[in-house]
N, C-alpha and C positions, 0 to 999 in steps of 0.2 A: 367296091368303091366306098371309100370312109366320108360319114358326112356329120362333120362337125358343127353343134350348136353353143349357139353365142351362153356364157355363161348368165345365170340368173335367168333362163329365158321361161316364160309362161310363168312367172313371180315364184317360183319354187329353187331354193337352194340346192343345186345339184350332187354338192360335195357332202352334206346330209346322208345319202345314200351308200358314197361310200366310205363313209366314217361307219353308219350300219353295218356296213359289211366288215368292214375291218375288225369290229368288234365283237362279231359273230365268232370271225375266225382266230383270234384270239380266245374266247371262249374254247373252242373246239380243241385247239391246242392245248389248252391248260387241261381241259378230261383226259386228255389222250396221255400226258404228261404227269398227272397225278398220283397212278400205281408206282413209279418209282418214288414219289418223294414222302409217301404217308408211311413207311414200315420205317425211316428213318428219322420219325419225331416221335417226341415223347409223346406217350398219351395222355399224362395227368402232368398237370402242374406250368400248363401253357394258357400266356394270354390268350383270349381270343383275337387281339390287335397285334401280337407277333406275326412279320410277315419272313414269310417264305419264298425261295428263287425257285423260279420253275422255267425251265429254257422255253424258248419257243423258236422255231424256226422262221425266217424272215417273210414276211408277205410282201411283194415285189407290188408294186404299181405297173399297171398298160405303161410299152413305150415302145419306140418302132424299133429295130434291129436290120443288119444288114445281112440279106441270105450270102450263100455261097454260089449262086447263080451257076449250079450244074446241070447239063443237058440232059437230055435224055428221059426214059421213063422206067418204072418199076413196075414188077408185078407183088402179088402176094403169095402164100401157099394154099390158100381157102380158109382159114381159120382167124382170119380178121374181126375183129366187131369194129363198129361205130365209132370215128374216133380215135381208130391205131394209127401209126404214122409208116407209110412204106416206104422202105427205098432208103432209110436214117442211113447216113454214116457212123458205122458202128465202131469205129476205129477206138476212137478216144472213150476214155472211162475216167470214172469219180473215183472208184478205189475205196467202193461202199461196200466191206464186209466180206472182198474176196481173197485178202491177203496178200494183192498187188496194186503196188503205188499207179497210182492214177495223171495222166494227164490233164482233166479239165477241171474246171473252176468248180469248191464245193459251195451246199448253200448256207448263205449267212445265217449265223444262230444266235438269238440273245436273250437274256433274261428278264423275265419280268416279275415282278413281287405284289402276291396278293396275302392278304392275312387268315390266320386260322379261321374265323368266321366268311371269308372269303369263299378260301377252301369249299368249306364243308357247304355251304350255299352252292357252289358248280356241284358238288355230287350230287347233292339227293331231288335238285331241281327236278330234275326229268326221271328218277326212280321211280317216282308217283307211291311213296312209301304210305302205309295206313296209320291211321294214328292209332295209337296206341292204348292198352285202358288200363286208366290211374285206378285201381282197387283199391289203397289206401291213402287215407291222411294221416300226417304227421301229428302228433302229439306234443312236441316239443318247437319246430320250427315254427318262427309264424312271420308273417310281413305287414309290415307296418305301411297303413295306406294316411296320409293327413288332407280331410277335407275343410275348404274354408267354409265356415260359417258365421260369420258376422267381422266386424272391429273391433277393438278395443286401444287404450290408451297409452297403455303399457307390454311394450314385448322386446323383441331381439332386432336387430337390423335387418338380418333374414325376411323377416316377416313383415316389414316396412311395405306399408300403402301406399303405395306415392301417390296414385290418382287422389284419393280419399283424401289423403293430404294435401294436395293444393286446392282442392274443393274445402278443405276448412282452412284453408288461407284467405280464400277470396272470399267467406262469408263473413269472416273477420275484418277484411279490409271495406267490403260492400258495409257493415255493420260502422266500422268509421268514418263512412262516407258521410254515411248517413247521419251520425249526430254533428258531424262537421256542417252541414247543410242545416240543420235545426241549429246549431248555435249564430251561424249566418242570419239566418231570418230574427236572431231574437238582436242584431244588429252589437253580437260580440265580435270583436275581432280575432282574426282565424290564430294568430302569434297565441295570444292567451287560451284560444279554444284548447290548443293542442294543449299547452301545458298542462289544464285539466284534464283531459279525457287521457293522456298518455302518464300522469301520474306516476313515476317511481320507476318508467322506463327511459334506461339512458339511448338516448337519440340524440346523435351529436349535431346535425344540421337538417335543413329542409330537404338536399339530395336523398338521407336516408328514408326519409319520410315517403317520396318517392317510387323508393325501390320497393321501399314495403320487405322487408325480409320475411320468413319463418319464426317461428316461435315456436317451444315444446308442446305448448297446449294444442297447436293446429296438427301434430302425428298421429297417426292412425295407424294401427297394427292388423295383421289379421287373426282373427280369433280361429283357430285350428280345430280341429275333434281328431285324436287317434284314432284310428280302426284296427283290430287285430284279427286276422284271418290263419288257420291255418292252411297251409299248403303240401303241395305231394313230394317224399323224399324217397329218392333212389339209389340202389347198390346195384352194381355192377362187378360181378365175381366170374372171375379169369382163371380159369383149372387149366392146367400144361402139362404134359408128359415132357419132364428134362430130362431121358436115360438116353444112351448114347446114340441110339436112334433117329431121336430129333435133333438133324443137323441145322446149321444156320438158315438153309433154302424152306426148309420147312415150318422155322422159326420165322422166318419173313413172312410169309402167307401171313401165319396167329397171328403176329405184330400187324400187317397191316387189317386183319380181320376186327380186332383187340379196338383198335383206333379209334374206325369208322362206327362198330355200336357204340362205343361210349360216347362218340361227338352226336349221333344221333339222340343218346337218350338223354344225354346234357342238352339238347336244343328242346326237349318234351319236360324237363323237371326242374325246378329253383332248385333243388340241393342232391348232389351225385357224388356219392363215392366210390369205391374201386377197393379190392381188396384182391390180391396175387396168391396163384398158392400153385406150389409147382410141386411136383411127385417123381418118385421111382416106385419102390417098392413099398416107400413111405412120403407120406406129405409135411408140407410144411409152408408156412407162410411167410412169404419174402416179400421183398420190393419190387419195384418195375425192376430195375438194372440186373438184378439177380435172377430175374425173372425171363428176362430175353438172352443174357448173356454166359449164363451158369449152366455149364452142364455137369451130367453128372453120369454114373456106371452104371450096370449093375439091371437085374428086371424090371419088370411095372405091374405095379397093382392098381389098376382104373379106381378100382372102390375108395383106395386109400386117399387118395384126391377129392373123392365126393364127400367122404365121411367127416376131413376136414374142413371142407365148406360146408358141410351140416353145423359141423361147430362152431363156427365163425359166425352163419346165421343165428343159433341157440345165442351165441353170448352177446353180440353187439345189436342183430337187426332182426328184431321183431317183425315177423311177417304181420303182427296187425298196425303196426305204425310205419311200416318200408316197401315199398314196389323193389322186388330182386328179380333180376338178371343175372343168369347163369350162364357160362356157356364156357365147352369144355373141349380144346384142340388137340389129338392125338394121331401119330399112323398108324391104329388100327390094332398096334402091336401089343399083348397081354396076357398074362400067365392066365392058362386056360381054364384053371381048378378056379380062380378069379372070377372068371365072366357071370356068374351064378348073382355072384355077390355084389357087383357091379351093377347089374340089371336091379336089384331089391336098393341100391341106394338112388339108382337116378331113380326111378317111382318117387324113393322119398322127396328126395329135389323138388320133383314136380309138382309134389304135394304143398310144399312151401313159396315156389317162386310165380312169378308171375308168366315168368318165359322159361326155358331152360333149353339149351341146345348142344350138340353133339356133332365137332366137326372134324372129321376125316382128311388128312392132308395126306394125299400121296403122289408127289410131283414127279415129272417125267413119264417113263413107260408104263411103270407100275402104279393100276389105277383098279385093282382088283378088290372088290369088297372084302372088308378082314372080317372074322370071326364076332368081334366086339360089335360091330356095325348090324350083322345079319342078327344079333340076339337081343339089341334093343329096336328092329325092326319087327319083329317077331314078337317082345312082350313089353313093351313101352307102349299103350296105346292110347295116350294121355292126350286130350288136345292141345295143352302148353306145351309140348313136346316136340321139338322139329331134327332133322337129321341133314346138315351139309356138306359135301364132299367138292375137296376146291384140287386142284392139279399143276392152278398157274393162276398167277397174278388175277389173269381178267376172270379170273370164278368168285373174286371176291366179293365185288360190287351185285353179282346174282346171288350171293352165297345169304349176303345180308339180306337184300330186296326177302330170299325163299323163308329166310329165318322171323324177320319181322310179318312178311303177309300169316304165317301160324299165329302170330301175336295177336293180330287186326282179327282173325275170325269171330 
């Protein structure tokens, strides 16, 4: 039996509740919804206030429905839980993903737009991510903080007092009250008073007198102090295996891996840059586009990739004035007389960066540790050093969490 309460009743908004909920589950949906839409935005060179469409599937309100009032009873097979429904007519189908068109009604789906800072706010909410440790400061960056400390007479409109300023209005005006009151008592007439005490100001009538305007000398400005601090600057360096190995599905993963560190280490630093460097047998430093998009022949030398981020670091970013992050996507795949050489430059990476990571994509069946993998598990044994192996989409958001808790130690 349904038993319906008057709205508003025991003074609590009832619809409160399920506004909460509805918000919840919106939430829910956009996590659920977010591995597809992250490998398809750029990583650098996005507002944070750019919004993004993320479908969500409709949430239905209570509302009563009419059964089909068929007789009879069901049984089960024994392997029911809690909750299953017996006896459904199975007849009709939605035509979800079995390659035959469907009979009943599918469910309503629709878009909603939240913004990059949006975004990245729903993901790392519940990661419960550590922070991070800033080792250096910047040298050249600095931010400019301005505190007030006192008035002055003279400044910009920006800086206009206003309270200040009508407080030296009304001292002014309290100030002519008062010799208006002392020429009173000395039994001048207030017509003449004023023409002396107002002297060489044009005041056309008594209304203005009245009003009492402003004057320049009644502005007050605020007197400023600059402060100069400096603050933490970070790079974020993207190594890729382009050789024809790395097809798009596995380019997907990097890309949506690539993303999500950089929006996290961009929500930890005032100044983040990004520098691309994609390899075969030889490296070279590209753009984003060229960088997701560009493939290329031919073997891989892992080192030759490292060796170029050594130089990249040597020429532009000074480990004692830049926080680096490293981190390097590959399947594993690598000329074997290489692997030697590979192992002695990530050491060196480590030596320089603040993080440096090593992540293994090999999507589908093939999920077999490669060679490159087992020999920097073996002599990598650096504490800034982490190792991720992702397979599908949902290993990403673990991938990051395993790679930043090495950071937090």
């Amino acid at each position: 039996m349904a038993i319906f309460k008057e709205y508003g009743s025991g003074g609590k908004d009832r619809s409160a509740e399920d506004r909460r909920r509805h918000r919840e589950l919106v939430e829910e949906s956009i996590k659920k919804n977010i591995g597809n839409i992250i490998a398809e935005e750029s990583i650098i060179g996005q507002s944070k206030d750019k919004k993004i469409k993320i479908p969500i599937r409709s949430i239905k309100e209570y509302h009563f429905v009419y059964g089909k009032n068929k007789s009879g009873t069901a049984s089960g097979d024994g392997d029911e839980k809690r909750g299953d429904k017996v006896g459904e007519d199975k007849m009709g189908k939605k035509g979800q993903g079995d390659g035959k068109a469907g009979n009943e009604e599918g469910e309503e789906i629709y878009e909603t737009e939240i913004t990059i800072e949006e975004l990245v706010k729903y993901l790392f909410d519940d990661l419960n991510l550590p922070d991070i440790d800033k080792k250096k400061m910047a040298e050249l960056e600095s931010i400019k903080s301005l505190k007030k400390i006192g008035y002055q007479r003279k400044g910009i409109p920006p800086r206009l007092a206003k309270r200040r300023s009508a407080v030296e209005k009304i001292k002014r005006k309290q100030a002519y009250l008062r010799s208006m009151k002392e020429l009173e008592d000395d039994d001048i007439q207030q017509d003449e008073a004023a023409e002396e005490v107002v002297d060489g100001i044009d005041l056309p009538d008594k209304q203005e007198f009245r009003r009492f305007p402003f004057m320049e000398d009644d502005l007050r400005y605020h007197r400023v102090r600059v402060d100069h601090k400096r603050d933490f600057n970070a790079v974020v360096i993207c190594i890729m295996d382009v050789s024809g190995s790395m097809d798009q599905t596995k380019k997907y993963l990097a890309r949506s891996f690539y993303f999500l560190l950089y929006q996290f280490i961009r929500l930890k630093y005032a100044n983040v840059e990004v520098a691309f460097v994609a390899h075969t047998t030889t490296a070279k430093e590209v753009n984003e586009n060229e960088f997701f998009h560009r493939g290329e022949s031919g073997g891989t030398y892992i080192s030759s990739g490292y060796e170029k981020a050594l130089e990249i670091i040597e020429q532009r970013y000074n480990p004692v004035n830049w926080n680096i992050y490293a981190f390097h996507c590959s399947d594993g795949d690598n000329w074997t007389e290489d692997n030697k050489r590979a192992v002695e430059y990530a050491q060196k990476l480590c030596g320089v960066c603040n993080l440096f990571g090593y992540g293994e994509i090999v999507p589908g069946y093939y999920s077999s540790s490669s060679t490159i993998k087992y020999e920097f598990q073996k002599h990598v044994k650096t504490k800034n050093f982490a190792i991720v192996t992702m397979t599908k989409k949902e290993d990403v958001l673990p991938g990051l969490k395993k790679l930043l808790e090495k950071e937090g130690e």
